[in-house]
DOPA-650424 format. One record per residue (C-alpha): residue in one letter; x, z, y. Coordinates in Angstrom, 3 decimals, always signed. Each point is the difference from the previous one (the first is absolute). Layout:
residues N
> r; east; up; north
> A; X; Z; Y
...
END
This chain:
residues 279
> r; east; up; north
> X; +14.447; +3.931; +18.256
> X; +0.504; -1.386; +3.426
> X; -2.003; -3.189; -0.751
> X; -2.651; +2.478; -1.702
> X; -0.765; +1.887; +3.053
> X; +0.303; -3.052; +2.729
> X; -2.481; -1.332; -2.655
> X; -2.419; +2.708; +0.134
> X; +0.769; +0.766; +3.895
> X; -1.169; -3.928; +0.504
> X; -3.335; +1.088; -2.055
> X; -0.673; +3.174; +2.133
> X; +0.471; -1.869; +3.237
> X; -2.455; -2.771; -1.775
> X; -2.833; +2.144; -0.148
> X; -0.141; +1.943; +2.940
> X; +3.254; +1.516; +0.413
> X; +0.714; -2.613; +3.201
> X; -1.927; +2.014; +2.405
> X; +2.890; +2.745; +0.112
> X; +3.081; -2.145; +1.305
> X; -2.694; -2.016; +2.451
> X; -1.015; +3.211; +1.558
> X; +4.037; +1.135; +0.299
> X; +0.305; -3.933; +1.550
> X; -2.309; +0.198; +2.107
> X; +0.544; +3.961; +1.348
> X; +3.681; -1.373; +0.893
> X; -0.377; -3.120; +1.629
> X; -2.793; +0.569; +2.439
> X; +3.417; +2.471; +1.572
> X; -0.263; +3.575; +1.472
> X; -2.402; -0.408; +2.382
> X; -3.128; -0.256; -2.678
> X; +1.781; +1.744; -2.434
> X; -1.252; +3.816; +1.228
> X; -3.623; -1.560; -0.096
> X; +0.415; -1.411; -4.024
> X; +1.775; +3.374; -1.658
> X; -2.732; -0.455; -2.555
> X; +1.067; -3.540; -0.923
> X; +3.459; +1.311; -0.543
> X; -0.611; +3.282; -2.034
> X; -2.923; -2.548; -2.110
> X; +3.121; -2.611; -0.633
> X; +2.292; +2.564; -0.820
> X; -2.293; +1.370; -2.958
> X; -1.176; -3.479; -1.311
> X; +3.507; -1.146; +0.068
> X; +1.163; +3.194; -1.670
> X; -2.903; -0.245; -2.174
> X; +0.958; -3.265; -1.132
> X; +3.478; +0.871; -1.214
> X; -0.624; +2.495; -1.885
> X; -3.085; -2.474; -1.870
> X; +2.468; -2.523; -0.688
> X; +3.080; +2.506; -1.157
> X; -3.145; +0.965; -2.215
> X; -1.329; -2.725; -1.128
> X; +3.750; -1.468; -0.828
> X; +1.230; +3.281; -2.127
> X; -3.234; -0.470; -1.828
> X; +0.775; -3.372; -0.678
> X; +3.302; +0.743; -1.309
> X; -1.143; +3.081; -2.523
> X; -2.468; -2.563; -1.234
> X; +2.885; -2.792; -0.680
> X; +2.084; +2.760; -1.659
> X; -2.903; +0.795; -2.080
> X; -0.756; -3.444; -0.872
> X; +3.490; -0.492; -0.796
> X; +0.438; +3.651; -2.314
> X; -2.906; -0.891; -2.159
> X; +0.407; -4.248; -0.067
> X; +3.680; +1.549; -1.739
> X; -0.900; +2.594; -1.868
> X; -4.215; -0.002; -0.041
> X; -1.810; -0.871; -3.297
> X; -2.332; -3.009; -0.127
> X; -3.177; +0.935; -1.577
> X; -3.643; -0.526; +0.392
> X; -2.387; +1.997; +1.935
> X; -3.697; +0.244; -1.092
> X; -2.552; -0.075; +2.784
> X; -2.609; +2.529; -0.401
> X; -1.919; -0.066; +2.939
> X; -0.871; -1.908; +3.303
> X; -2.092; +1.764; +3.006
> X; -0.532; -1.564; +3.669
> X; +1.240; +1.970; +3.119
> X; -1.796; +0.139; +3.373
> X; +3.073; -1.744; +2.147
> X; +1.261; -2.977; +0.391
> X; +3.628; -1.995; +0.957
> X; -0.168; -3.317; +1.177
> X; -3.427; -0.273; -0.900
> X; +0.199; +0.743; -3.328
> X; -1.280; +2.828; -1.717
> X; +2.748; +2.680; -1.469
> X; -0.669; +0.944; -3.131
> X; +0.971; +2.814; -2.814
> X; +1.641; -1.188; -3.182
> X; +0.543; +2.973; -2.876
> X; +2.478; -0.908; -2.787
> X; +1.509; +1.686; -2.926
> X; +3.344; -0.770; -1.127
> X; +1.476; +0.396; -3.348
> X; +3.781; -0.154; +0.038
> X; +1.229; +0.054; -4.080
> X; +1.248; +3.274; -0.848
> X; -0.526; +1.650; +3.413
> X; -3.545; +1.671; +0.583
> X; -2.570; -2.311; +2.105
> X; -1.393; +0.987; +3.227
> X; -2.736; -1.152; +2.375
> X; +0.454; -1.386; +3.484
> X; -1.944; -1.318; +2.699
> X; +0.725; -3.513; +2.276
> X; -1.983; -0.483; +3.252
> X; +0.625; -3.604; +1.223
> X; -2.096; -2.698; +1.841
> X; -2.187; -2.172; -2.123
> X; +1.036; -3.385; +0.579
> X; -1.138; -2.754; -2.121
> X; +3.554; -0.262; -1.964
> X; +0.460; +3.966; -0.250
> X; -3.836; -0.320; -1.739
> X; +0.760; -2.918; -2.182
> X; +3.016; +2.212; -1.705
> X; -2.104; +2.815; +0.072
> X; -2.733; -1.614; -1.967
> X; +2.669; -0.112; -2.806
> X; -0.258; +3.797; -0.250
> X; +3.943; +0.554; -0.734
> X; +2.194; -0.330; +2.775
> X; +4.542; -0.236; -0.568
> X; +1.237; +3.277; +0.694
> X; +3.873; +1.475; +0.600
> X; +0.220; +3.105; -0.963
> X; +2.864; +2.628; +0.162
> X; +0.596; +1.737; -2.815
> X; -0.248; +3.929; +0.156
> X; -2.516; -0.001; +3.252
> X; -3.006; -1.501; +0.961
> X; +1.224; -2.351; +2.627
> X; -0.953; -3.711; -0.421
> X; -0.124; -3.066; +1.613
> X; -2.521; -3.008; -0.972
> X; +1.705; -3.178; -0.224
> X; -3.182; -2.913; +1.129
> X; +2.356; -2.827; -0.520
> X; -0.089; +0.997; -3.759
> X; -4.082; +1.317; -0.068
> X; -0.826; -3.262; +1.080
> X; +1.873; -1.655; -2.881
> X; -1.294; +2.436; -2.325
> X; -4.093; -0.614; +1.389
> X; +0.540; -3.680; -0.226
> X; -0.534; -0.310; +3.945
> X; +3.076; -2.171; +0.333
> X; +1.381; -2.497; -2.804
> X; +2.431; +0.717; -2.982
> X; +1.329; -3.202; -0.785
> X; +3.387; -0.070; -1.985
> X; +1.771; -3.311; -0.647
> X; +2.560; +0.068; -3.406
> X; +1.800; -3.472; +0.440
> X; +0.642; +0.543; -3.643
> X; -3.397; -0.469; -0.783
> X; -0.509; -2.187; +2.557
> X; -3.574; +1.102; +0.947
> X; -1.309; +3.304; +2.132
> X; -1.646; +2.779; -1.212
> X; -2.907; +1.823; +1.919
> X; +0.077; +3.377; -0.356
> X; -2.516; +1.372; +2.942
> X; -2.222; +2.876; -0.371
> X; +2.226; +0.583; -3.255
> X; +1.471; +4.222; +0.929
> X; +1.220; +0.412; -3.323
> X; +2.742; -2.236; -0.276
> X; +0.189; -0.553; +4.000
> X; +0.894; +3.712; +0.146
> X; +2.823; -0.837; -2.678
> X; +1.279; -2.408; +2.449
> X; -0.115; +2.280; +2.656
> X; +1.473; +2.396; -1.724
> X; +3.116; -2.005; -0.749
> X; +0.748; -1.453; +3.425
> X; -0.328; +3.824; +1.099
> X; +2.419; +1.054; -2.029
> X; +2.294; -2.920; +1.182
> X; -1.188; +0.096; +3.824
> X; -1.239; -2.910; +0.695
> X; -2.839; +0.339; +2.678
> X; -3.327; -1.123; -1.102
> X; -1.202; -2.273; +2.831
> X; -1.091; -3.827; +0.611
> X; +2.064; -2.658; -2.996
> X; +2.269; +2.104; -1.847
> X; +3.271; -2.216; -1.591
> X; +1.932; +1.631; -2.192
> X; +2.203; -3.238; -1.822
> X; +3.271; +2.164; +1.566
> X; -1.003; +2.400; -2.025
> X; +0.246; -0.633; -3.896
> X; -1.332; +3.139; -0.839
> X; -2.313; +0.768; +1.669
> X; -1.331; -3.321; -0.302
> X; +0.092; +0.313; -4.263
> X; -1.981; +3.005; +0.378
> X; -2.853; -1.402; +2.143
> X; +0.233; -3.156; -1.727
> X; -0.953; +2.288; -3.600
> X; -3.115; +2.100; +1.709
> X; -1.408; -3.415; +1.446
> X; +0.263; -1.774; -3.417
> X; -1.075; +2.785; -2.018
> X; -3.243; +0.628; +2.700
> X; -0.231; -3.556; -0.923
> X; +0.011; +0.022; -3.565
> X; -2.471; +2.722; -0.170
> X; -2.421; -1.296; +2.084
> X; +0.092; -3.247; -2.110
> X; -0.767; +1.934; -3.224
> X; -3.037; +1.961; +1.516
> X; -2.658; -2.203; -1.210
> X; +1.097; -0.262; -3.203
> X; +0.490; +3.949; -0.870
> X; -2.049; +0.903; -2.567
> X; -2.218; +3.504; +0.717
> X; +1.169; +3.493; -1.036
> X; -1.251; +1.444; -2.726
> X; -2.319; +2.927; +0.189
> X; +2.130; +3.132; -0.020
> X; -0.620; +2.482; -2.541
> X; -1.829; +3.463; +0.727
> X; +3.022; +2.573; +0.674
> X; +2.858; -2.852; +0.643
> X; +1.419; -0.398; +3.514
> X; +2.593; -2.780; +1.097
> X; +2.198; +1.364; +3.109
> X; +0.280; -3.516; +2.158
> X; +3.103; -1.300; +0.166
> X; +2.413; +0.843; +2.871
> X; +1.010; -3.030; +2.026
> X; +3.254; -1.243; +1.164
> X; -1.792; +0.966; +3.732
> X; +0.046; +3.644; -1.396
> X; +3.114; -0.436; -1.497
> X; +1.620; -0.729; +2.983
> X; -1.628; +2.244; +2.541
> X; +0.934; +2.882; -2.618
> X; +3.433; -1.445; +0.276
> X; -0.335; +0.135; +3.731
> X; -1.026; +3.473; +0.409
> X; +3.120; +1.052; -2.813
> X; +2.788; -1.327; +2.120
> X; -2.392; +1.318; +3.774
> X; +0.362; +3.318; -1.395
> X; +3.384; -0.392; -1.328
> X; -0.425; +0.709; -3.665
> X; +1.912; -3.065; -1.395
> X; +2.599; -1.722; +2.103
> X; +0.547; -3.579; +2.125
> X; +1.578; -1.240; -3.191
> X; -2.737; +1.110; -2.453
> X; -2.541; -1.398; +2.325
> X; +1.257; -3.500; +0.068
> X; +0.588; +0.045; -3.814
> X; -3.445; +1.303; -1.186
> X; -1.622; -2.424; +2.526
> X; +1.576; -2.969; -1.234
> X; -0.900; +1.269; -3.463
> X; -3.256; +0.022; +0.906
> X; -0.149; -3.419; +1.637
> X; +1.742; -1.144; -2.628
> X; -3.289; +0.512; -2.403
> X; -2.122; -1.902; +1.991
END
C-alpha cells in the first residue's frame, strides 16, 4: 500500500501538484522578515500541499479496490463473450483521442443477461478489437459486475496472432480470427490460471497442454473438411433441428454451476475433464 500511494503521490506532484511544497519552500527560506508580506503564499501552499495528499491517498485506495476486484473476479469471474450492440462518439477527448460509448449485452449460461455500457478512448488497437463486435468479458456470477479482459478480445478479433506449435505434429497451427475454439482455449487456461498475455508455454503442464493440444487439432481438422461438406438438405415444412450445444457452452454452463455453487470443486474438475475428454 505504501508503494501504491508514494506511486500515486509521485503522479499528483507530476501534474501540477509541485506548486504546493515550492510555495511552503519558498515562504520559509526567504526568513521572517518577508514572511508577514507573503501570508498568501503560505496559506496557498498549505492547501495545494494538503490538496495533494488527500489526491494521492485517493487515487492509491482506488487503485487498490480495483486490484482486489481484478483479483475476486480473475478467481472466481466467468469467461464469456459479450456482444457489442452499439457504438456512439462523445464530444471530449483524452490525449487527443476521442472517448467513445461502447453498449454490450452479456449472456452468462444459466444466469439472466444484462446490458452495460463502456466509455473508453478510441485508439487505433481499442478500434481494431472493437471491429470484431464481441469483446472477452469476466463476469461474477450473481451481480452484474464485470471486467473486459483486451488481452483475450484481441485474440478472439484476430488483432494479434494465434499460433500454437504441437512438437508432436511437428508443424503450427493458425488459429486467428477463429472465437469458437480460441474461446475453448481460453476457457481452459482460465480455469487453470494461467494469464493470457504475450507466448504462452505450457510443456510443465501435461494437462493443460493435452487439452489445448485437442481444441487446436480438432479446429484443425474441421477446417480441413469444410470444402468438402456436402450441403444440407432442405428441411421439411414443420421440422426444426435445435443446433447443437458446444463444448464452449458446455463449459461456461459448467462454469456458472460451480460460480453459483450448485455442484462442488470435485464435480467441476470431473465433468470438465469429461467433457474435454470428447473432443
Amino acid at each position: 500500500m505504501l508503494r501504491r500511494y508514494l506511486k500515486a503521490q509521485a503522479t499528483v506532484l507530476l501534474f501540477g501538484g509541485l506548486v504546493g511544497p515550492i510555495f511552503l519552500i519558498v515562504y520559509f527560506a526567504l526568513g521572517t522578515m518577508a514572511r508577514p508580506y507573503l501570508q498568501w503564499m503560505f496559506w496557498a501552499g498549505l492547501f495545494v500541499t494538503a490538496a495533494d495528499v488527500l489526491a494521492a491517498l485517493a487515487l492509491a485506495s482506488a487503485g487498490s479496490k480495483s486490484e482486489a476486484r481484478h483479483e475476486e473476479l480473475t478467481k472466481y469471474g466467468i469467461l464469456v463473450l459479450a456482444r457489442i450492440t452499439g457504438m456512439s462518439d462523445t464530444s471530449w477527448f483524452v490525449n487527443d483521442q476521442q472517448m467513445i460509448k461502447v453498449n454490450l449485452h452479456i449472456e452468462v449460461p444459466g444466469l439472466p443477461g444484462f446490458d452495460a455500457q463502456e466509455t473508453m478512448a478510441s485508439s487505433p488497437t481499442r478500434m481494431q478489437i472493437l471491429g470484431g463486435r464481441k469483446l472477452v468479458a469476466l463476469v461474477e456470477p450473481g451481480t452484474q459486475k464485470y471486467e473486459i479482459d483486451w488481452n483475450a478480445s484481441a485474440l478472439i478479433a484476430g488483432v494479434v496472432p494465434a499460433e500454437f506449435t504441437l512438437e508432436e505434429d511437428h508443424k503450427t497451427y493458425d488459429l486467428t480470427g477463429q472465437a469458437g475454439p480460441l474461446m475453448e482455449i481460453l476457457m481452459v487456461l482460465h480455469a487453470n490460471r494461467i494469464p493470457v498475455s504475450g507466448n504462452i508455454d505450457i510443456r510443465s503442464n501435461p494437462v493443460v497442454r493435452q487439452q489445448i493440444m485437442a481444441i487446436v487439432r480438432r479446429s484443425a481438422s474441421g477446417r480441413a473438411a469444410e470444402p468438402v461438406t456436402a450441403q444440407p438438405a432442405s428441411p421439411t415444412v414443420g421440422s426444426f433441428t435445435p443446433p447443437p450445444i458446444t463444448v464452449t457452452q458446455r463449459l461456461q454452463e459448467l462454469e456458472t454451476l460451480r460460480a453459483t455453487g450448485v455442484v462442488t470443486e470435485a464435480e467441476y474438475q470431473a465433468k470438465r475433464q469429461r467433457i474435454l475428454d470428447e473432443l
